[in-house]
Residue frames relative to the residue before (quaternion, step in Angstrom):
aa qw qx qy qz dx dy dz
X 1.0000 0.0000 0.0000 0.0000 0.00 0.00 0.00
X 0.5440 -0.5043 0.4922 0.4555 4.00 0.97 0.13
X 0.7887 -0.3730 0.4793 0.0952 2.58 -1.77 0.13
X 0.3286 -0.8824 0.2853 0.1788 3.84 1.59 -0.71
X 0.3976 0.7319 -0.4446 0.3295 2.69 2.02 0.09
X 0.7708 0.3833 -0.2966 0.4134 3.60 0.65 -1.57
X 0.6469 0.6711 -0.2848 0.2237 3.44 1.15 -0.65
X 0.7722 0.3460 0.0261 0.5323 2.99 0.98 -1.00
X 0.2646 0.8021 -0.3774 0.3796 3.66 1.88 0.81
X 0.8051 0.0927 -0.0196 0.5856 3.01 0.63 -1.44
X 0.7438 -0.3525 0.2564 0.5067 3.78 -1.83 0.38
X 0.5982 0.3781 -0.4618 0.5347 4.44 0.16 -1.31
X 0.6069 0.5968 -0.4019 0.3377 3.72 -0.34 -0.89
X 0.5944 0.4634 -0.2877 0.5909 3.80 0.45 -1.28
X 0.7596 0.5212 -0.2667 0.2833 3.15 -0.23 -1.25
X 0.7116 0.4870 -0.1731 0.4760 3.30 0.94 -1.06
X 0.6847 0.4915 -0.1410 0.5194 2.89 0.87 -0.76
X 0.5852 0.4270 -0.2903 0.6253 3.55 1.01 -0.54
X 0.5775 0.5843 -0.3926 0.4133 3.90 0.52 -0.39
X 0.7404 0.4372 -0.2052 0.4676 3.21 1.02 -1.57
X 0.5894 0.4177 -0.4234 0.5467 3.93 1.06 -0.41
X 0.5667 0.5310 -0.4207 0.4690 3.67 0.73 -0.82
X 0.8168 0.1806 -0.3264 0.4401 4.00 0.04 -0.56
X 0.4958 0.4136 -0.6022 0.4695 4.01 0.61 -0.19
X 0.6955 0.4058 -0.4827 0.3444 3.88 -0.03 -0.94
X 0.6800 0.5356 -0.3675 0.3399 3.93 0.81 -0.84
X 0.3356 0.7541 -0.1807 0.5348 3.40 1.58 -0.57
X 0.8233 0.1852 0.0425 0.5348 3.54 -0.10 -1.17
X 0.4911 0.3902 -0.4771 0.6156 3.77 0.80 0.14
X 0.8262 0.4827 -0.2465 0.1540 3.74 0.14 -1.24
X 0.6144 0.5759 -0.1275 0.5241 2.67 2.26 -0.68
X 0.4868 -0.7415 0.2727 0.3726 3.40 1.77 -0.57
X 0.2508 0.8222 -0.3417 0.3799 3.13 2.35 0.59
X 0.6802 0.3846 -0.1278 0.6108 3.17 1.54 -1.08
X 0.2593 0.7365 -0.6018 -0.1677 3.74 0.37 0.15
X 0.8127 -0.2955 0.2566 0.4317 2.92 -2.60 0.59
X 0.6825 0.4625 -0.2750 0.4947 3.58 -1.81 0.00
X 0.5392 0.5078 -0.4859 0.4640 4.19 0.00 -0.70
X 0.2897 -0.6631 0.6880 0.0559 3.49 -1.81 0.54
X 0.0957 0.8012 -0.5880 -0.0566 3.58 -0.55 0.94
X 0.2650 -0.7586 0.5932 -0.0492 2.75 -1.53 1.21
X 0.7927 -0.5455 0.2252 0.1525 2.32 -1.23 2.27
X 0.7727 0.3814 -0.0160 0.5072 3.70 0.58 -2.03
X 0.3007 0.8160 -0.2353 0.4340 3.50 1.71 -0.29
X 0.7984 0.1905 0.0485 0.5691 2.62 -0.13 -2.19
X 0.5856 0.5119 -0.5176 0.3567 3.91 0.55 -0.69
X 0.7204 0.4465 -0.3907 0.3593 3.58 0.98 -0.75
X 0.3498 0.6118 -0.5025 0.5008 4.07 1.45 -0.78
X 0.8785 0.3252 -0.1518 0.3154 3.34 -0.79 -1.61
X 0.3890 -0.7681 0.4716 0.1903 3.38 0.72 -0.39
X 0.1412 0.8000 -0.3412 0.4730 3.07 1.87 1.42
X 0.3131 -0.4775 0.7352 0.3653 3.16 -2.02 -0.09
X 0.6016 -0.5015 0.4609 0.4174 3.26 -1.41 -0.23
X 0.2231 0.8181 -0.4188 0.3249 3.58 1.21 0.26
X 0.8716 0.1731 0.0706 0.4531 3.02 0.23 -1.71
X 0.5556 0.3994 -0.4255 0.5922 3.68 1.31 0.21
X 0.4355 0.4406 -0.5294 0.5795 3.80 0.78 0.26
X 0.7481 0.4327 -0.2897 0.4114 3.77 -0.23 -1.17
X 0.7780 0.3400 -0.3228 0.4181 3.69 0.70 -0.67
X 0.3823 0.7040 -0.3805 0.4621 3.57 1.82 -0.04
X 0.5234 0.7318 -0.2406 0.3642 3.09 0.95 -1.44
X 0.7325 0.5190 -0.0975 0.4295 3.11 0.34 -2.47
X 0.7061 0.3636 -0.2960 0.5307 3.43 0.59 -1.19
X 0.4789 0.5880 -0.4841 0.4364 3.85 -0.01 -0.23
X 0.8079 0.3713 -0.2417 0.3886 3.00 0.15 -1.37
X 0.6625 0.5444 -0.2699 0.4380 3.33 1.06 -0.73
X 0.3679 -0.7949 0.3380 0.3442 3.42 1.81 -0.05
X 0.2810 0.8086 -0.3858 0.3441 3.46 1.61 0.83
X 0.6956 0.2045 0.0474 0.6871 3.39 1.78 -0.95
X 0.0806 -0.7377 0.6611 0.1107 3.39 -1.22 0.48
X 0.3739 -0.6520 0.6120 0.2461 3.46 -1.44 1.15
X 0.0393 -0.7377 0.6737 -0.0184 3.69 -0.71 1.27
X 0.7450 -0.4842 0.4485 0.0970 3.26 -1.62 0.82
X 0.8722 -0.1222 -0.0018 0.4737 3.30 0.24 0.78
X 0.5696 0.4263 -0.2227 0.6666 3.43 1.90 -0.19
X 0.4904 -0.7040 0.4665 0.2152 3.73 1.13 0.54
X 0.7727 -0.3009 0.3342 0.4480 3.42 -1.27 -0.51
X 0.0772 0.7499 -0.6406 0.1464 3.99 -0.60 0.82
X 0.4904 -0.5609 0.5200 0.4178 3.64 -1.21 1.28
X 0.6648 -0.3161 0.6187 0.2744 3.63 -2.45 0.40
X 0.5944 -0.4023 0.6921 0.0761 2.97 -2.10 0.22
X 0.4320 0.7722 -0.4386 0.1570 3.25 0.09 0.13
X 0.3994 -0.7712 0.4897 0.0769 3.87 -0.24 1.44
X 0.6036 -0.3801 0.6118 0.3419 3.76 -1.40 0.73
X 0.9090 0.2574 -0.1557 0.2885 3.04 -0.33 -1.60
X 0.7934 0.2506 -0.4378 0.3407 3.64 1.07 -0.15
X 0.3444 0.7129 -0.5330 0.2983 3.42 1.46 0.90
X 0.3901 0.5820 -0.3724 0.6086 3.75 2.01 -1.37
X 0.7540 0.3595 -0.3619 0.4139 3.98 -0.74 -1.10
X 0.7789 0.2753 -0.3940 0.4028 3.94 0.49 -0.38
X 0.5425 0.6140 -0.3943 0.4162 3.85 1.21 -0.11
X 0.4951 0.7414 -0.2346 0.3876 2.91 1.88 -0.91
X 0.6330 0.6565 -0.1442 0.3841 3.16 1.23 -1.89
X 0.7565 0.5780 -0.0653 0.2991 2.69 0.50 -2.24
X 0.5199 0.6728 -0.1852 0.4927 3.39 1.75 -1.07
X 0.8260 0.3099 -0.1703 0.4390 3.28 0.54 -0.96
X 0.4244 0.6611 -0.3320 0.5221 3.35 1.75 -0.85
X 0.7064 0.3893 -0.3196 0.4974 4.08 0.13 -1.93
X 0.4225 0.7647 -0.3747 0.3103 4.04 0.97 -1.23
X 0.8010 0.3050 -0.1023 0.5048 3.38 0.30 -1.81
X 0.7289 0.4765 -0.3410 0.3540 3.17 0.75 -0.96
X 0.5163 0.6545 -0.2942 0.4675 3.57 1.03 -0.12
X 0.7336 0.3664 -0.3246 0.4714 3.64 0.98 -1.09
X 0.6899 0.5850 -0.2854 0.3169 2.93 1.05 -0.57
X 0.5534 0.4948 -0.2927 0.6027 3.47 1.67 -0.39
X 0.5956 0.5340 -0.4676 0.3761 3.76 0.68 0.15
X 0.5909 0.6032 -0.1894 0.5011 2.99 1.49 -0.69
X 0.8156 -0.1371 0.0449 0.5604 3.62 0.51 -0.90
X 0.1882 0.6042 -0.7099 0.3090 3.43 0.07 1.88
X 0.5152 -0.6211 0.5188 0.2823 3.69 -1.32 0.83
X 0.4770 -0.3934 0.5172 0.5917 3.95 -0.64 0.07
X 0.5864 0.5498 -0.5165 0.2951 4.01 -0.04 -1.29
X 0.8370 0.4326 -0.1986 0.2699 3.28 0.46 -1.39
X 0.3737 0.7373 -0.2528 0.5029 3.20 2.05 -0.75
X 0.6891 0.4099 -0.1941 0.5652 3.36 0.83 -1.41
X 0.7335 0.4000 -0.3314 0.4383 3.60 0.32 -0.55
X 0.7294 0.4385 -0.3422 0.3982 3.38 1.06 0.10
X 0.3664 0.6331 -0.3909 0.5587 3.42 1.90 -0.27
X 0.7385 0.5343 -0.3267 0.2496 3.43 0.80 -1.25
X 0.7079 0.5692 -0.2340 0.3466 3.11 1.27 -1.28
X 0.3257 0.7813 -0.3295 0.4182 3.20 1.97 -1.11
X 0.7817 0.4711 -0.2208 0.3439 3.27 0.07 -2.26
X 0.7043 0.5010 -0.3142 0.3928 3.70 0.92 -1.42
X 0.3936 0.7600 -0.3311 0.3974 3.57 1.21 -0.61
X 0.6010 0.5891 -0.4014 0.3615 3.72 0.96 -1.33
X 0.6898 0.5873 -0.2994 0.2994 3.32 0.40 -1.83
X 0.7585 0.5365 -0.0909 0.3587 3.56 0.39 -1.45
X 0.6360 0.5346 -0.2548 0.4947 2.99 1.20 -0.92
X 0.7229 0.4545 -0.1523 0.4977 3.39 0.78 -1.19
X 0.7002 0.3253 -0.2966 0.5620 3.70 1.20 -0.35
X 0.4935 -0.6477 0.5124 0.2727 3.98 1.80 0.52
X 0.4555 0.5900 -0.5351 0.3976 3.52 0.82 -0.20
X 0.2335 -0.7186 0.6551 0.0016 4.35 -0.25 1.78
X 0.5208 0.4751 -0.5978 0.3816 4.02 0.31 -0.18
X 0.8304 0.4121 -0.1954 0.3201 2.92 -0.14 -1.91
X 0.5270 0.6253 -0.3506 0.4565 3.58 1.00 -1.00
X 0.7437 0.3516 -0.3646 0.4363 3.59 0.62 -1.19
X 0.5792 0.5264 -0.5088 0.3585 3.81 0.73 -1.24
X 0.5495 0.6781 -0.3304 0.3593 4.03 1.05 -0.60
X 0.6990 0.4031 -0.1806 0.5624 3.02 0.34 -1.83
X 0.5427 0.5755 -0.4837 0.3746 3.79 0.25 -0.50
X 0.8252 0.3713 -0.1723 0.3891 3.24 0.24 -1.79
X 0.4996 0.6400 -0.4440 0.3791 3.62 1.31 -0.40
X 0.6354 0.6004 -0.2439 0.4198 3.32 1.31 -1.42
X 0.6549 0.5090 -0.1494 0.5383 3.47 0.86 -1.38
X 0.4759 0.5750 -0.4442 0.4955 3.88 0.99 -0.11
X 0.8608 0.3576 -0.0161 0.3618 3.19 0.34 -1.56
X 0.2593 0.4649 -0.5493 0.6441 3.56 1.91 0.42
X 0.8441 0.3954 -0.2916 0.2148 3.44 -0.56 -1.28
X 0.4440 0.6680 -0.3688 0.4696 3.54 1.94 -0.63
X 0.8870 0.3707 -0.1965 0.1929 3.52 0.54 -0.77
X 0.5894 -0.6953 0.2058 0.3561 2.60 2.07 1.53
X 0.6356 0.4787 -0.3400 0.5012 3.70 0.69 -0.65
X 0.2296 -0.8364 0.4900 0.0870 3.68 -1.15 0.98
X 0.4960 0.5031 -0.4679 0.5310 3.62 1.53 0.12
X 0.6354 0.5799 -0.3538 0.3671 3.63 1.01 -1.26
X 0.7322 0.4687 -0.2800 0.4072 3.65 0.94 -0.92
X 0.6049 0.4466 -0.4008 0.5235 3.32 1.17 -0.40
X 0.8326 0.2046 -0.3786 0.3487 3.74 -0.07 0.23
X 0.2977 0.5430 -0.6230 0.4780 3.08 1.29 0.99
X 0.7450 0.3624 -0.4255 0.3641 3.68 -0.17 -0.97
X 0.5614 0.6502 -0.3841 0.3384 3.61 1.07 -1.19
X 0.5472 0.4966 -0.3577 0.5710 3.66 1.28 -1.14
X 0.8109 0.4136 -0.2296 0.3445 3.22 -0.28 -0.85
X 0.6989 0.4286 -0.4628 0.3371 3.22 0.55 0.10
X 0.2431 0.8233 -0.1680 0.4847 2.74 1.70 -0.54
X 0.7300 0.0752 0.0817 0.6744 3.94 0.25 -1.17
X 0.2959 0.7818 -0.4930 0.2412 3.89 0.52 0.19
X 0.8841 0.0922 -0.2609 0.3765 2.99 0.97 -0.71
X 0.2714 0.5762 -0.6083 0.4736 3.93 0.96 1.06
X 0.6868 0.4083 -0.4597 0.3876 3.27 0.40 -1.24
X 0.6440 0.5600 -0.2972 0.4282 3.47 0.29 -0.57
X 0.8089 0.2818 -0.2253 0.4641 3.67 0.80 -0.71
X 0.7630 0.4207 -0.4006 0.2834 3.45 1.21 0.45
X 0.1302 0.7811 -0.4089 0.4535 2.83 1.57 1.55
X 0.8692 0.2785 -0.2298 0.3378 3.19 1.45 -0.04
X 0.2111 0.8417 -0.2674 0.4189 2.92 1.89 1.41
X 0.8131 0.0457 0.1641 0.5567 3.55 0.38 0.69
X 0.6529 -0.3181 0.4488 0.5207 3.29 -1.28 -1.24
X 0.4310 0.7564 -0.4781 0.1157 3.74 1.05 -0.56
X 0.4645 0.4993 -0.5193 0.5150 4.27 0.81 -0.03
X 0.5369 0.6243 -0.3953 0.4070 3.83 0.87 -0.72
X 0.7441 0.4292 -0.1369 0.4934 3.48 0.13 -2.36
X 0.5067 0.6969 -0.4171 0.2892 3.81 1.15 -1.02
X 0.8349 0.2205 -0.0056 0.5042 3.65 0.87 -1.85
X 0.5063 0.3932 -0.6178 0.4554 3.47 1.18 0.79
X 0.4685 0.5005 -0.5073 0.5221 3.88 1.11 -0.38
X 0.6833 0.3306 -0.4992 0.4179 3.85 -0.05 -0.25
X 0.7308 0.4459 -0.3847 0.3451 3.44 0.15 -0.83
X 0.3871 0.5977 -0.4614 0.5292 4.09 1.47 -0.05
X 0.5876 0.5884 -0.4652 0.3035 3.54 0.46 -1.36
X 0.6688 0.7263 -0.0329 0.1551 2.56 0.82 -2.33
X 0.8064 0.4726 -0.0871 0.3447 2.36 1.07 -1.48
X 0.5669 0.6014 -0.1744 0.5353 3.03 1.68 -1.03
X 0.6930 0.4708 -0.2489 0.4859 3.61 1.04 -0.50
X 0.4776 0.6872 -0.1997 0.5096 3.43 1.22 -0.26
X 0.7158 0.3011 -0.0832 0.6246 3.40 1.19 -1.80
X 0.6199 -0.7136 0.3054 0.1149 4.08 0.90 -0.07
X 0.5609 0.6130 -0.2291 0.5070 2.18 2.61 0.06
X 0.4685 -0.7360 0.4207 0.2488 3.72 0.07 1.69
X 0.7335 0.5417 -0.1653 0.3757 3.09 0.34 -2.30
X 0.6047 0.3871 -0.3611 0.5951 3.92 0.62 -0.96
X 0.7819 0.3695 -0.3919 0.3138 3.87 -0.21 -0.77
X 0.5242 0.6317 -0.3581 0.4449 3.34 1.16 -0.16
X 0.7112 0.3526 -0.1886 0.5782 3.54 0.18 -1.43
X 0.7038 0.2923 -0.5022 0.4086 4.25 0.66 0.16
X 0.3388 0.7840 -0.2947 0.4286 3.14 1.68 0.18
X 0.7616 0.3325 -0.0971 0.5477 3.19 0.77 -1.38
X 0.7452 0.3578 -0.3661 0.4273 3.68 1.42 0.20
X 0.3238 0.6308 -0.5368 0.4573 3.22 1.17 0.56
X 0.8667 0.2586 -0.2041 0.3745 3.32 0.16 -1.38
X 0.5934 0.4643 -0.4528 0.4767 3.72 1.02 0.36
X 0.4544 0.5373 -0.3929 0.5920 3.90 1.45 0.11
X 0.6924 0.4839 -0.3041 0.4404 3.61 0.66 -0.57
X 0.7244 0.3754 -0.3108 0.4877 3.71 1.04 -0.89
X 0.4743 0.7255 -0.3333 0.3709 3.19 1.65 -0.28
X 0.7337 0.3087 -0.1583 0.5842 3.32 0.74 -1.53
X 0.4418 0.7025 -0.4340 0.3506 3.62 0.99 0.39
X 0.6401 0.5403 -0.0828 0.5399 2.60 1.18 -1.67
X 0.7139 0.3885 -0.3210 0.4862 3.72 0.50 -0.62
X 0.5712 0.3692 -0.4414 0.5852 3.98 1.02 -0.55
X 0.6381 0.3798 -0.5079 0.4366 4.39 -0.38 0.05
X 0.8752 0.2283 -0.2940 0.3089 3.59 0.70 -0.57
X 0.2736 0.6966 -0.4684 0.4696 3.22 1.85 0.42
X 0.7352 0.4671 -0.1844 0.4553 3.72 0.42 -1.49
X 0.4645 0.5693 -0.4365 0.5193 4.01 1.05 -0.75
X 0.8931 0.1310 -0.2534 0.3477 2.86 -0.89 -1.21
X 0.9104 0.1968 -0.3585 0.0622 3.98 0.39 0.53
């Protein structure tokens, strides 16, 4: 990553650059590289990443919020607690949560938005095929976040995203299981497809297997990485 001088100078810099410490660190928590109970240090990582402490402060931040890390009193910054089983119980959630919100956008998405989701679909190609899991995810995110907003209803969309942020980052690290960034955007293009034809009830229930394929191949990247 350089040296961090040019990177991390100005405000777009930080950011980037915090993004990239933000996903290797999500990465390695999910995989159990990080296990629960670890302390990270700030000057640590600035020295790993080849950072200021700028942007490993900012990407600390990120993970907090994601409840990946807790800021403790005098013991600084130290990875979460976080169970198998109640990561399975929120993918679980989230499934049924993206579910509804889907039928209901089949129902009352504008064509515009239709189109803007065909669109995102289309950009999806590149990335996938070059594996390239940032950009794919900053995608897949907004595809999701299309269809909160598709379903016209503004309490519903706010606790879609609230869920999701919430699991943001697994969803994000089990993109690197296998072929699963592959199965990811033919499962979108099912959505798609079903939403297209008007048919709520089908886009739902492929809805609800996307994201139970996702905790799936989750579950196979944490125990792929365990045992070596």
């Amino acid at each position: 990553m350089g040296d961090g001088g040019d990177r991390d100078g100005t405000p777009e810099g930080r950011g980037l650059l915090s993004d990239q410490i933000r996903n290797a660190l999500t990465d390695e928590i999910a995989a159990g590289v990080l296990a629960a109970g670890i302390a990270l240090d700030e000057q640590d990582l600035a020295d790993r990443f080849g950072a200021s402490r700028t942007p490993v402060r900012e990407a600390l931040r990120q993970l907090a919020a994601n409840g990946l890390v807790e800021m403790r009193p005098r013991r600084g910054v130290v990875v979460a607690r976080t169970t198998p089983e109640r990561i399975m119980e929120m993918f679980e959630t989230t499934a049924e949560f993206e579910a509804l919100c889907v039928r209901l956008a089949t129902y009352r998405m504008t064509p515009l938005e239709l189109s803007a989701l065909m669109d995102l679909h289309e950009q999806s190609a590149v990335p996938v095929a070059a594996q390239d899991y940032d950009t794919y995810d900053a995608l897949n995110r907004a595809f999701h976040e299309a269809l909160y907003r598709a379903t016209h209803n503004g309490f519903m969309a706010e606790q879609a995203l609230a869920i999701r942020s919430r699991l943001s980052a697994f969803r994000r690290t089990q993109l690197r299981q296998g072929e699963r960034i592959l199965r990811s955007r033919a499962e979108h293009g099912e959505i798609l497809q079903a939403i297209a034809e008007g048919d709520g009830d089908i886009a739902a229930r492929r809805m609800r297997a996307h994201m139970l394929n996702a905790a799936s191949a989750l579950g196979r990247y944490v125990a792929d990485h365990a045992s070596t």
